[in-house]
C-alpha positions in Angstrom: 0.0 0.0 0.0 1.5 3.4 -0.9 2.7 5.0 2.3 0.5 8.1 1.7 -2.4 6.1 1.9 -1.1 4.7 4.9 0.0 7.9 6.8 -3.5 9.6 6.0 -5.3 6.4 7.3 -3.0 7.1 10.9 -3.4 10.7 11.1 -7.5 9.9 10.4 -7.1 7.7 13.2 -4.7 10.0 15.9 -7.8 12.5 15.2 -10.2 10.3 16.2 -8.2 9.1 19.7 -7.8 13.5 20.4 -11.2 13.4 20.0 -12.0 10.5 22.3 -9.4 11.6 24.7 -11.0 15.2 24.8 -14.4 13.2 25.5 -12.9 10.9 28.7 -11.6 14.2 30.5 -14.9 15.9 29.9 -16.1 12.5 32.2 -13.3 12.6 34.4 -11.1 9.7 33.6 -7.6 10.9 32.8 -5.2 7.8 33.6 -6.7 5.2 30.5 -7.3 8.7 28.4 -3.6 9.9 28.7 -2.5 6.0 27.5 -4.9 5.9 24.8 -3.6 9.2 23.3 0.0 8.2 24.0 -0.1 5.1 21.7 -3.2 6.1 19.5 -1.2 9.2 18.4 2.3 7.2 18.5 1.2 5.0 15.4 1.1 7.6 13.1 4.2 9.7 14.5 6.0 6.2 14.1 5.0 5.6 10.1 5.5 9.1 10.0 9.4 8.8 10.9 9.5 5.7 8.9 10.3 7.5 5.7 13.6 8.6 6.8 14.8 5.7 7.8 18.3 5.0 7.8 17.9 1.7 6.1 15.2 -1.4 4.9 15.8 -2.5 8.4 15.3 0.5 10.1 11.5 1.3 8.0 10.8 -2.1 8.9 11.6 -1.7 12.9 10.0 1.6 12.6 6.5 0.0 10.7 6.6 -3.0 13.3 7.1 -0.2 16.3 3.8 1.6 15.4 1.9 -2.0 14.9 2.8 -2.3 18.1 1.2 0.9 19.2 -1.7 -0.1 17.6 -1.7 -3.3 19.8 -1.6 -1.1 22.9 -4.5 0.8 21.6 -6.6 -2.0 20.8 -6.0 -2.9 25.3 -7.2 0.5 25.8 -10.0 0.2 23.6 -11.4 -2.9 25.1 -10.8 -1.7 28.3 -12.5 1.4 27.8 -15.3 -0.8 26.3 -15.5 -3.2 29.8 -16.1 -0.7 32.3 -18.3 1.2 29.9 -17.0 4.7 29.1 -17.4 4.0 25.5 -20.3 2.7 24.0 -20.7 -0.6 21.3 -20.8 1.7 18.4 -17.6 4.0 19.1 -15.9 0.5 19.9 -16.6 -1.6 17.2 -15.9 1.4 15.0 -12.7 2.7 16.2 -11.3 -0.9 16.9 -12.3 -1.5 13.3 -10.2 1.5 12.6 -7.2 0.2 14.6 -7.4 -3.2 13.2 -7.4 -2.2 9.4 -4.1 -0.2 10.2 -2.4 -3.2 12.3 -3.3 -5.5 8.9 -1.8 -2.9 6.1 1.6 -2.4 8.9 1.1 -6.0 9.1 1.1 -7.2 5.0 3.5 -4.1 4.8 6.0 -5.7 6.9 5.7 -9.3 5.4 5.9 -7.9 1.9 9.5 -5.9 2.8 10.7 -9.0 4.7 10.1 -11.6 2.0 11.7 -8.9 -0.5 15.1 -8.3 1.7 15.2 -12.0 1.7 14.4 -12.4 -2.2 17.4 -10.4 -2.7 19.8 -11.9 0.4 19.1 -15.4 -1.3 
């Protein structure tokens, strides 16, 4: 997928989590709202650096870095979901979100990792 595409997808996302995060402080619950942002946000800031990577390697560690993100968001998602400061709608559709960036990191990743190794042997 061309990295634009991908980047937009993030920074669609990141402006969703502000959003949410600005709606958890309006109810009071700061601690699981400053996590969400923290790693909500980081996904995109990490395929943003990715670009300027210093080599395949390093893209790759920065694309897996930000999949990870998106794991951590998915915990604070659900968690958010369990003790009911988000409703079913804003879940499903947010985690839907998250998930359809973790897959396009995900095929990204494989796709770069079976090239390097195309061309090592």
């Amino acid at each position: 997928m061309d990295e634009t595409i991908l980047q937009t997808k993030c920074d669609n996302f990141a402006v969703r989590i502000y959003k949410l995060d600005q709606y958890l402080k309006e109810k009071n619950e700061y601690s699981i709202s400053n996590q969400i942002l923290r790693s909500g946000t980081s996904i995109g800031a990490n395929v943003a650096e990715s670009p300027n990577a210093e080599s395949k390697e390093d893209f790759i560690h920065k694309i897996a870095i930000a999949r990870k993100e998106a794991n951590e968001t998915q915990y604070w998602l659900r968690l958010l979901h369990n003790v009911s400061l988000i409703d079913d709608n804003c879940f499903k559709s947010m985690k839907n979100d998250c998930t359809e960036l973790q897959k396009i990191m995900a095929a990204t990743i494989r796709s770069l990792v079976t090239k390097r190794n195309d061309e090592i042997g």
